[in-house]
N, C-alpha and C positions, 0 to 999 in steps of 0.2 A: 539750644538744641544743637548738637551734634552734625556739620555736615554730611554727606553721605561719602562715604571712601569709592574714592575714586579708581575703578579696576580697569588694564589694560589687556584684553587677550588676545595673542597674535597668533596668526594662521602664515603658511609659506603660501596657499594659493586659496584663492575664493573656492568657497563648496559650502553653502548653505541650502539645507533643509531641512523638511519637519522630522528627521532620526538623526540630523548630525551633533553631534554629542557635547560639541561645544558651545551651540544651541542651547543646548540641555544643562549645563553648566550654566550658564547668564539664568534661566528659567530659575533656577535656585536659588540666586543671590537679589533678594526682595528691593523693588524699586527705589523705598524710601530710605533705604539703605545702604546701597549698592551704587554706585554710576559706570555702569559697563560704557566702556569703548570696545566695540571689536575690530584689529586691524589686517589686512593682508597684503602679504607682501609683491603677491603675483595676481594678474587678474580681478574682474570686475563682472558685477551681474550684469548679462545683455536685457534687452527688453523683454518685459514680462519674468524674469527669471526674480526667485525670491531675495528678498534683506534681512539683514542679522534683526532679530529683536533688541539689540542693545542700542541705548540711548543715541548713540553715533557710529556710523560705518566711515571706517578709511581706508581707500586704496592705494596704495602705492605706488602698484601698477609697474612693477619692474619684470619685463623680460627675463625670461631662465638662466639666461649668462647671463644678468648680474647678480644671482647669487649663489653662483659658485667661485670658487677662487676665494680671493682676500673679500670678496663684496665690500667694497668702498664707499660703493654709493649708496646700498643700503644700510650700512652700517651708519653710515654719516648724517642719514635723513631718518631712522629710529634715532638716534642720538639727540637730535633738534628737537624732535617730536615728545619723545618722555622728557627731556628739560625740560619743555616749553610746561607740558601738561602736569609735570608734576605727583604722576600718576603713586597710590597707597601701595597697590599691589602689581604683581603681573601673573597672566596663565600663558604658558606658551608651548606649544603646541610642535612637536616633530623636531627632530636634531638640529638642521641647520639653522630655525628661528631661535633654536634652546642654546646653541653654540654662540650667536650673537649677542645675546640679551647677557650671558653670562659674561663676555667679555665687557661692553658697554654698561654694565650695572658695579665695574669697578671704579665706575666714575658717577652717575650717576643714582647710584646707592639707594635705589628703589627695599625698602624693610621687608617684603615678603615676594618671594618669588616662585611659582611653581613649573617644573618644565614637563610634559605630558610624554612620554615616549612609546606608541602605538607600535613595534615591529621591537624583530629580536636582530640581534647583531650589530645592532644602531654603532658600538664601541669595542669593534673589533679589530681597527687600527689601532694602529700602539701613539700615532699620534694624536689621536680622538681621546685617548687616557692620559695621556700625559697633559691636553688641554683641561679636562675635565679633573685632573689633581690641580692643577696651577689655577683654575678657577673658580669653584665651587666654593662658597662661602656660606655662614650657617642662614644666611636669610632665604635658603635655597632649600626645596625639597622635590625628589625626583617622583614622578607616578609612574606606576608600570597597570599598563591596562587589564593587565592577567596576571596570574600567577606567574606563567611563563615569563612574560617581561621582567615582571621585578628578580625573579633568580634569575634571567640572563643579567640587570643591572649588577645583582649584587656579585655576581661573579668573574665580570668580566674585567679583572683585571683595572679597574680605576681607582681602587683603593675607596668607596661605597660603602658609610657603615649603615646599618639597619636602620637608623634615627633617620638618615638623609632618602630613601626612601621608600616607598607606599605603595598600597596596590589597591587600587580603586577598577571594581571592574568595569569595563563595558558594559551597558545596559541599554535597552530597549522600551519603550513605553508598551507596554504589553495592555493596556485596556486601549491605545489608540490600535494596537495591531490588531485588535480582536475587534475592536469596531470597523476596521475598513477591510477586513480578510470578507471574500464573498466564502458561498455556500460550495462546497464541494462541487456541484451541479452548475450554479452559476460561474463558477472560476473554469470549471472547463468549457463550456460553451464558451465565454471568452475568447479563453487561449486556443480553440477550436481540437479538444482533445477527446477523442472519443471517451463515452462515460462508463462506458462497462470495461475499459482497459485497467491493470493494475500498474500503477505507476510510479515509477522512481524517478525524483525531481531533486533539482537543487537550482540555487543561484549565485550567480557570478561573474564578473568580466569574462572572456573568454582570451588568459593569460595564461601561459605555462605554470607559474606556481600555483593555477588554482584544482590543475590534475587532470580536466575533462579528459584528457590522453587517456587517462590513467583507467577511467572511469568506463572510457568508452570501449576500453580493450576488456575491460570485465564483464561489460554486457552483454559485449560478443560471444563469451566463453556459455552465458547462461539463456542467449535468447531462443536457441532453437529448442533446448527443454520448456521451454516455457512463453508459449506464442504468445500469451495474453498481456507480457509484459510489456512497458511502453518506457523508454530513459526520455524526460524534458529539462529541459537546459533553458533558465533564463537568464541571458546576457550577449555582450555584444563587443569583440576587441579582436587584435588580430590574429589569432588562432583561428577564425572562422574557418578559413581554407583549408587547413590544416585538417579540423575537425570532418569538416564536409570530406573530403578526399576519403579518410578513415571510414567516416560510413558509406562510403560507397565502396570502399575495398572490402566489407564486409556484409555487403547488402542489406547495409539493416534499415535504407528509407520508409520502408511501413513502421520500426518500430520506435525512431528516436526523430526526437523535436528540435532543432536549435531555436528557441523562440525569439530571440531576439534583445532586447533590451527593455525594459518597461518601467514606468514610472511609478512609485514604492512598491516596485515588483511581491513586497511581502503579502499584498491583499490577495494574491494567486496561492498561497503556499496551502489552501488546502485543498486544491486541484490533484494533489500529489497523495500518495499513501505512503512512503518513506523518500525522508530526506536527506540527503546523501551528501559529506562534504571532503572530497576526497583531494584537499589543497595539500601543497607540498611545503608550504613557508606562510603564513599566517602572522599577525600578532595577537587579535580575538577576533576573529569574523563574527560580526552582527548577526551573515547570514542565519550562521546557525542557528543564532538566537532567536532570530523569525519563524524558523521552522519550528523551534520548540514551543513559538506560542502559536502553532495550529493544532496543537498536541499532537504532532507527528514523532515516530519512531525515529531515532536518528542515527545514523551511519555518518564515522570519519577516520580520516587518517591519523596514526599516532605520533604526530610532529607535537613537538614541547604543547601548544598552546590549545590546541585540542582534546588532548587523551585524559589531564584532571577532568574536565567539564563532562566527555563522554561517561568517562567512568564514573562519578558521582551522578549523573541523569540517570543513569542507567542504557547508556547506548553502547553501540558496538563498534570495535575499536579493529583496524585492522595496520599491518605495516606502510606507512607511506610508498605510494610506487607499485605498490605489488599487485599488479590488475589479477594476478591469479585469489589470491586471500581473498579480495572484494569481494570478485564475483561468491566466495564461498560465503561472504556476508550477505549478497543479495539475497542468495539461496537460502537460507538462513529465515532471513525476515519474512519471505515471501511463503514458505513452510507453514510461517505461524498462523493459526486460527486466526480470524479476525480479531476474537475477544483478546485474545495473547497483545494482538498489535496495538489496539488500541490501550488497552495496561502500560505497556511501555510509554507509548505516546502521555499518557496521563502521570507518567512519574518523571517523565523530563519537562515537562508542563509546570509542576508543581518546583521541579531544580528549580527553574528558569524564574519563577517568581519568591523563591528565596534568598536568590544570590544576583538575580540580573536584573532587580527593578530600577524603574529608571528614580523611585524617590528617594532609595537608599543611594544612589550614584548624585543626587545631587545636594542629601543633605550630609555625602563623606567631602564632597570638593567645599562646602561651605563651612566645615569643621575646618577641615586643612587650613582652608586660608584664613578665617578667623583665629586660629591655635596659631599660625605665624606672623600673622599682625599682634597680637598680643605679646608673642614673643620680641618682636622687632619694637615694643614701645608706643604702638598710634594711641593718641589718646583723642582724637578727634577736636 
């Protein structure tokens, strides 16, 4: 029999959970088959906090300067590490883990390699392309989370032909979201929002590229036509101030919520009657994908990584930035008969489970990497 092939996937910082995607990867690659290592380069779970499902967790545990610059020492101690282990394949995860593994694997000559790239712009330095021609070899295949991603990959300048890489979307486990999302009724009582308000919700860090600015200037423009309205905000980073000052230069504390931060915030998303995603820079927010499995109507900005998805669900698509356009989106949604909203809601519902399921997401990374170990020669 056949040992099991031995996979390496490396993260730049600890972040395990029941949606994180690399998670969802190892999920797909079967025990008796498979032998996940998952490793990271930065950080560690404190107590109580959750562990990779894969056979063995590694820390590394290197501070933020050391992997910038030359990274020496991380470089020299993944170097040790896949010698030692020997590992069949690699997944690797965000540029600067995908930068090192690519240099370190002209030595170590791992037969299949995948490198994940989550954000656009990743290879917009001209020396980031010139490392990525002098590196890339065919045991090598690039993913792009989104459409978006992969035509920024293929475009940008690094000489990327279509063979080298793939677009595997983001995806979501949409029967666990729909099991932990509470009742309309119950998700507000929660979040303590009154039930008879009409509400536009979204979720997010509270970071400039994720627009609330943007969002919250639009709501101003439509709140006093429309008192019944409510804007809820789940998340928590440092625009708070920012945010809160804003509503209070516009008096809208009876109509908007900063809720805070919450743990798989997505069981809340059907508190909301449209979901709203008005980020400025994206690679695929998940959010959105939670929204669409409350079958909510969904509003967003038209940055590269958004406007396919809207526009195939059937949502509504306005200019990045432009809090005046929004608000004529709010207006818009908020017009429609109930039965109109929920229509909509049910045909991003139905996108979302043709193109964002989480078992298409992890039997394309289990083709991948079986199609370039085959390629690369394992015979086990």
């Amino acid at each position: 029999m056949s040992r099991p092939l031995k996979i390496l996937q490396l993260q730049n910082r600890y972040n395990v959970s029941a949606s994180d995607l690399a998670e969802q990867v190892i999920e797909g690659l079967p025990a008796g088959q498979y032998e996940v290592t998952t490793a990271f380069l930065r950080g560690r779970p404190a107590a109580g906090e959750p562990e990779s499902r894969a056979v063995r967790s590694i820390y590394f545990e290197f501070d933020k300067g050391a992997t910038k610059g030359l990274r020496l020492g991380p470089l020299w101690a993944l170097y040790k590490h896949c010698r030692d282990q020997r590992y069949d394949a690699i997944i690797v995860h965000r540029f600067k883990p995908i930068s090192m593994l690519m240099l370190l694997n002209r030595w170590l000559r791992v037969p299949a390699c995948i490198g994940v790239l989550h954000g656009l712009g990743e290879y917009d330095r001209a020396y980031r392309r010139w490392a990525m021609r002098a590196l890339i070899t065919p045991a090598w295949r690039l993913v792009g989370v989104s459409r978006a991603v992969r035509d920024d990959l293929l475009h940008c300048g690094a000489g990327l032909a279509d063979a080298q890489v793939r677009q595997i979307n983001n995806a979501i486990d949409i029967d666990r979201a729909e099991r932990l999302q509470h009742s309309r009724e119950d998700a507000r009582e929660r979040l303590g929002l009154d039930p008879g308000r009409f509400i536009f919700g979204t979720i997010g860090r509270l970071v400039p590229v994720k627009g609330h600015i943007h969002l919250l200037e639009a709501f101003a423009r439509i709140r006093h036509d429309h008192p019944q309205a409510m804007l809820a905000i789940i998340g928590e980073g440092r625009s708070r101030a920012e945010l809160e000052a804003l509503i209070a230069r516009h008096d809208m504390q009876d109509q908007v919520r900063l809720l805070g931060s919450r743990d798989d915030a997505l069981q809340y998303v059907r508190a909301f009657d449209v979901f709203v995603m008005p980020s400025t820079s994206e690679g695929l927010p998940l959010a959105l994908l939670e929204g669409m499995s409350g079958r909510l109507p969904v509003v967003g900005s038209d940055i590269d990584s958004l406007r396919p998805i809207l526009e195939d669900c059937g949502g509504r698509v306005f200019p990045s930035g432009n809090a005046q356009a929004l608000a004529a989106c709010l207006t818009d949604v908020l017009a429609l008969p109930q039965e109109q909203r929920a229509a909509e809601g049910e045909r991003a519902y139905a996108y979302l489970r043709a193109a964002h399921s989480i078992e298409t997401f992890r039997c394309q990374y289990k083709g991948l990497l079986d199609e370039l170990l085959v390629q690369g020669g394992w015979r086990g």
